[in-house]
N, C-alpha and C positions, 0 to 999 in steps of 0.2 A: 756693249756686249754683243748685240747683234755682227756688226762687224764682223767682231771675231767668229762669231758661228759662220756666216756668211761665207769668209775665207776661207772657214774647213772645208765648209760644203762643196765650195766650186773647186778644191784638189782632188776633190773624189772623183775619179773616172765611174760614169754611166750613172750618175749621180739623178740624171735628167727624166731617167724613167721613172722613178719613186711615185713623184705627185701620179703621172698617169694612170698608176697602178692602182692607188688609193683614193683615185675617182672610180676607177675600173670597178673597184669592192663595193665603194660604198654605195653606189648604183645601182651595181646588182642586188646589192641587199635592200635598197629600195624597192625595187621593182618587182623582186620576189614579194615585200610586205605588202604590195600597194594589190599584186595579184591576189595575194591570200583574203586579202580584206574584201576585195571586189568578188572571190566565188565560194566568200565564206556563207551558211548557211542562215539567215536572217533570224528566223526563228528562234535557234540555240544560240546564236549574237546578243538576241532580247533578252533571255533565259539567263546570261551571264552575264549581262548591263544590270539588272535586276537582282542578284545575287546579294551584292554587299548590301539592299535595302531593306532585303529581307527580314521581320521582324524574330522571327524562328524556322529553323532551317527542315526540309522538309525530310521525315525521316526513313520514308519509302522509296524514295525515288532511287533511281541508278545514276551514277557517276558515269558520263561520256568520258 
C-alpha cells in the first residue's frame, strides 16, 4: 500500500514543498510556545500549577 501512495505522490508536481512547509509550522508554533513559557509570569505559572490541588476553590479572588 505504501507504494501505491508513494507513486501518487511523486506525479504531483510541486509535491516537494509540503514537508517544508509543515516543518515551517510546526516550528514556529514551537517557538512561539517555547517563547511564551520562558516570558511567562512565574508567580501566576505557580497559581495555576496549584489550581487543580486545590482543596476548595477560592471565592474572592478575581479570574486573570
Amino acid at each position: 500500500m505504501l507504494k501505491f501512495i508513494k507513486h501518487h505522490m511523486e506525479t504531483i508536481s510541486g509535491i516537494e514543498i509540503y514537508p517544508m512547509i509543515s516543518f515551517l509550522i510546526f516550528f514556529s508554533i514551537f517557538m512561539v510556545a517555547l517563547i511564551y513559557v520562558l516570558r511567562a509570569d512565574k508567580q501566576r505559572m505557580h497559581k495555576l500549577g496549584a489550581l487543580p490541588l486545590d482543596a476548595e476553590p477560592a471565592k474572592n479572588q478575581d479570574h486573570e
